[in-house]
VOBA-1610 file (N, C-alpha, C; in pm, whole numbers, padded with zeros to 5 digits, always signed):
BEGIN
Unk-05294+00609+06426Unk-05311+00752+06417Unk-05183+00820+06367Unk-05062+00795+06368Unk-04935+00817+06368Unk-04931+00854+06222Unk-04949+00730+06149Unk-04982+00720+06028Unk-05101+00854+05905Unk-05159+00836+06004Unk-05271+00950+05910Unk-05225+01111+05950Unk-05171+01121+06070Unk-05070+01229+06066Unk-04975+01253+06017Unk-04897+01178+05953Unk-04769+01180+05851Unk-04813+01190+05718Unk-04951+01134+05677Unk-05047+01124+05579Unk-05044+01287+05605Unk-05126+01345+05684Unk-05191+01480+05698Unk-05084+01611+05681Unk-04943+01615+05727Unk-04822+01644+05748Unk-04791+01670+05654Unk-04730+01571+05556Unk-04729+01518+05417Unk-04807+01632+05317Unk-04942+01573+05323Unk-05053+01674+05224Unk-04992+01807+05252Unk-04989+01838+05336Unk-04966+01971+05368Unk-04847+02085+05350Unk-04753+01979+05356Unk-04587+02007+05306Unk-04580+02077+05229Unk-04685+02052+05107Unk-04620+02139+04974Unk-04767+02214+04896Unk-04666+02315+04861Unk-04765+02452+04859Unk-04873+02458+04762Unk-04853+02368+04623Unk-04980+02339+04550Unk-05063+02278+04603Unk-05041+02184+04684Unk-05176+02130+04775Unk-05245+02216+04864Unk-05146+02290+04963Unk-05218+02405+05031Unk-05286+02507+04941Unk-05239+02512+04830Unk-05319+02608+04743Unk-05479+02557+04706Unk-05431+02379+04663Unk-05568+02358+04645Unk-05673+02337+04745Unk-05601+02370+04887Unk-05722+02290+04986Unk-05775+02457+05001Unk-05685+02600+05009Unk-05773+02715+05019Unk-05862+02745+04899Unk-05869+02679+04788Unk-05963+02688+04658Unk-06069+02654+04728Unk-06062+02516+04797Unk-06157+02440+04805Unk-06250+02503+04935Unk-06163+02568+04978Unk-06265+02612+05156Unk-06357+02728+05026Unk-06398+02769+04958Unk-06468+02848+04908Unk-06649+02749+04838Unk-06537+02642+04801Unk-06665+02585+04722Unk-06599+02439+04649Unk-06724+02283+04625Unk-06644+02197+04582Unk-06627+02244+04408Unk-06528+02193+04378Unk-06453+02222+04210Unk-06424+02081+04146Unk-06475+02137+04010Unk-06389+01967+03946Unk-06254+01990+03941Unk-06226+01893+03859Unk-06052+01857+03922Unk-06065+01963+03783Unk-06058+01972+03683Unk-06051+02096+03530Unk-06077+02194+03625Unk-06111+02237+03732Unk-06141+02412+03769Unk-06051+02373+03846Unk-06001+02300+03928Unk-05914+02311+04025Unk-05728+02300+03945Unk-05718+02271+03856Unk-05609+02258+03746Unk-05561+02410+03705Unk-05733+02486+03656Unk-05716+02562+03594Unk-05582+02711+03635Unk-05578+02715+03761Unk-05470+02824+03777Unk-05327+02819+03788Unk-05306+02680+03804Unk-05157+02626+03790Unk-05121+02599+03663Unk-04976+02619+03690Unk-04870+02593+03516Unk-04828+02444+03530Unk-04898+02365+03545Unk-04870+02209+03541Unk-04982+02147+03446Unk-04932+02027+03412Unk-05040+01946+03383Unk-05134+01896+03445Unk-05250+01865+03394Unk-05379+01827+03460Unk-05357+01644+03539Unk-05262+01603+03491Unk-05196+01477+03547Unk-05108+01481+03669Unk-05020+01608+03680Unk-04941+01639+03777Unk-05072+01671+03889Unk-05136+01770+03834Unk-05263+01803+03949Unk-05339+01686+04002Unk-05375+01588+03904Unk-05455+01473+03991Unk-05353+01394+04072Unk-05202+01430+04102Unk-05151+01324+04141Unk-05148+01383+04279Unk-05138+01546+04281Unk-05147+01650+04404Unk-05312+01628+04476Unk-05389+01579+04376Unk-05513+01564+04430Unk-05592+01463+04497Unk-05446+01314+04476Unk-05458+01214+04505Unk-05389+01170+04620Unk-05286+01310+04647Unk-05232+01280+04777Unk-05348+01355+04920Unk-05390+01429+04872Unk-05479+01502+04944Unk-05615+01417+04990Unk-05629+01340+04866Unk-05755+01213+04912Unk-05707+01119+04978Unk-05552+01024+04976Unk-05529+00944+05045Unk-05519+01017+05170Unk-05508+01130+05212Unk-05489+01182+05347Unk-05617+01212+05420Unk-05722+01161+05341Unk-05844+01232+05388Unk-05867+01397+05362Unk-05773+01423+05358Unk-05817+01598+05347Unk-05931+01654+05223Unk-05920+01612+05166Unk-06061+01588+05012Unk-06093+01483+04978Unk-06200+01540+04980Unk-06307+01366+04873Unk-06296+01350+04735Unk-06295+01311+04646Unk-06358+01310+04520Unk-06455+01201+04481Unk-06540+01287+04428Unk-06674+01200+04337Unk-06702+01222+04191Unk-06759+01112+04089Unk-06782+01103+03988Unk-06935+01169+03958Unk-06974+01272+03928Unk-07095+01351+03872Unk-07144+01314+03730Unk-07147+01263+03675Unk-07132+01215+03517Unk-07032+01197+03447Unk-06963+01297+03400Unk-06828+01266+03352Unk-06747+01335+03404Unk-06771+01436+03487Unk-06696+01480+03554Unk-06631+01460+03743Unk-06520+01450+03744Unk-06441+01450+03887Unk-06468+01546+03952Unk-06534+01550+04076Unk-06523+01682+04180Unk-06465+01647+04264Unk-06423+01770+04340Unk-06296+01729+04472Unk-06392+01860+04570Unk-06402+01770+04717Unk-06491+01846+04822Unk-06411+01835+04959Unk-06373+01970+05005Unk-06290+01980+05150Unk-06395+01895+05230Unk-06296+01828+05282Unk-06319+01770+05425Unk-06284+01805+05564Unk-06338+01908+05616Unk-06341+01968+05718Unk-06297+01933+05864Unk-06334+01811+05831Unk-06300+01746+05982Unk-06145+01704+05974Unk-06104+01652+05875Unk-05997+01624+05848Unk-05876+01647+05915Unk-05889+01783+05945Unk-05745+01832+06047Unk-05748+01869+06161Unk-05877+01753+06241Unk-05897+01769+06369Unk-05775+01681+06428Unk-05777+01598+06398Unk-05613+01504+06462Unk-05515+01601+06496Unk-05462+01607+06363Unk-05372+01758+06360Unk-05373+01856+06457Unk-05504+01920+06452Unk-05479+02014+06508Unk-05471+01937+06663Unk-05541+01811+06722Unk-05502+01762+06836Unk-05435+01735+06910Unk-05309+01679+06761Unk-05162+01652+06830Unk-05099+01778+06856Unk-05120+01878+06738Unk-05038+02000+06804Unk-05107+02095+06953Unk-05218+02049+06997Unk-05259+02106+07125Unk-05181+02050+07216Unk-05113+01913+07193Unk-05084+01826+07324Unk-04961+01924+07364Unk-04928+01990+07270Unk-04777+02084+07311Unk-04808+02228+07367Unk-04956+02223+07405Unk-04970+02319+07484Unk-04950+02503+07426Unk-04906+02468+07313Unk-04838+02598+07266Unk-04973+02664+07192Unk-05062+02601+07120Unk-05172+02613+07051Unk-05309+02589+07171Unk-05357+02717+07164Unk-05460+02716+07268Unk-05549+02627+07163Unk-05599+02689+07038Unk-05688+02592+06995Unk-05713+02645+06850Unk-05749+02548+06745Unk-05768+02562+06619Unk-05850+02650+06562Unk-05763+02769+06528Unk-05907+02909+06456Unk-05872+02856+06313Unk-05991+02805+06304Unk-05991+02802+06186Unk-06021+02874+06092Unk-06085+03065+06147Unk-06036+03159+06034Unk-05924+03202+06014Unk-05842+03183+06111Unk-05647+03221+06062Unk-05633+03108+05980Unk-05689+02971+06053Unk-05611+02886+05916Unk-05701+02919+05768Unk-05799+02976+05770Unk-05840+02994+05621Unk-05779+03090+05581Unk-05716+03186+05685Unk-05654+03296+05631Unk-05506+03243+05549Unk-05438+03159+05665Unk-05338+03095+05635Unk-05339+03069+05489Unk-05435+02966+05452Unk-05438+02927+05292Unk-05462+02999+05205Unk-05538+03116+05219Unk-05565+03165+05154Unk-05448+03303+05093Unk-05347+03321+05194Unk-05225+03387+05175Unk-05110+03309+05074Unk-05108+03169+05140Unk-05002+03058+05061Unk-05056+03060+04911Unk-05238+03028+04897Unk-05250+03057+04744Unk-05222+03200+04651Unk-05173+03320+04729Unk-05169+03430+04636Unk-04975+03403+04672Unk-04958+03360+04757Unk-04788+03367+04762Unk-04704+03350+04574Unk-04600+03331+04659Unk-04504+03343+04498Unk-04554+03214+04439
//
């Protein structure tokens, strides 16, 4: 478990990924719509999109020729588990955390 929390930790660290996981609480996107609002390459993005799948936090599937990437919801139940054990977090709202992401994606 240690492991998929450092995995989960990790994903989360850095702010293009949090950007792409609040895209994703709206609706699943191919990886070209999920590219589309960042100033990177579409290679830099699958590599942000590949850390997010090894963490479990998104899926991706092949539709014909196209890549889609789909939030995985359950995903940051660990997370949010270990941070209950500290007592400090009554319990996971997960409309602040959509709010959360959804602030980090309009941030600088």
């Amino acid at each position: 478990m240690t492991s998929d929390l450092d995995s989960t930790f990790s994903a989360l660290a850095d702010p293009t990924r949090r950007a792409i996981l609040s895209m994703l609480l709206e609706d699943d996107m191919a990886v070209t719509d999920v590219a589309e609002p960042f100033r990177m390459s579409l290679a830099a993005i699958s590599k942000h999109l590949g850390v997010l799948t090894a963490a479990g936090l998104i899926s991706q599937e092949k539709r014909g020729r196209v890549k889609w990437c789909k939030l995985e919801p359950d995903a940051l139940r660990d997370a949010a588990v270990w941070m209950q054990a500290f007592g400090q977090i009554a319990g996971m709202d997960l409309d602040a955390f959509e709010a959360f992401l959804h602030d980090q994606k309009l941030g600088p």
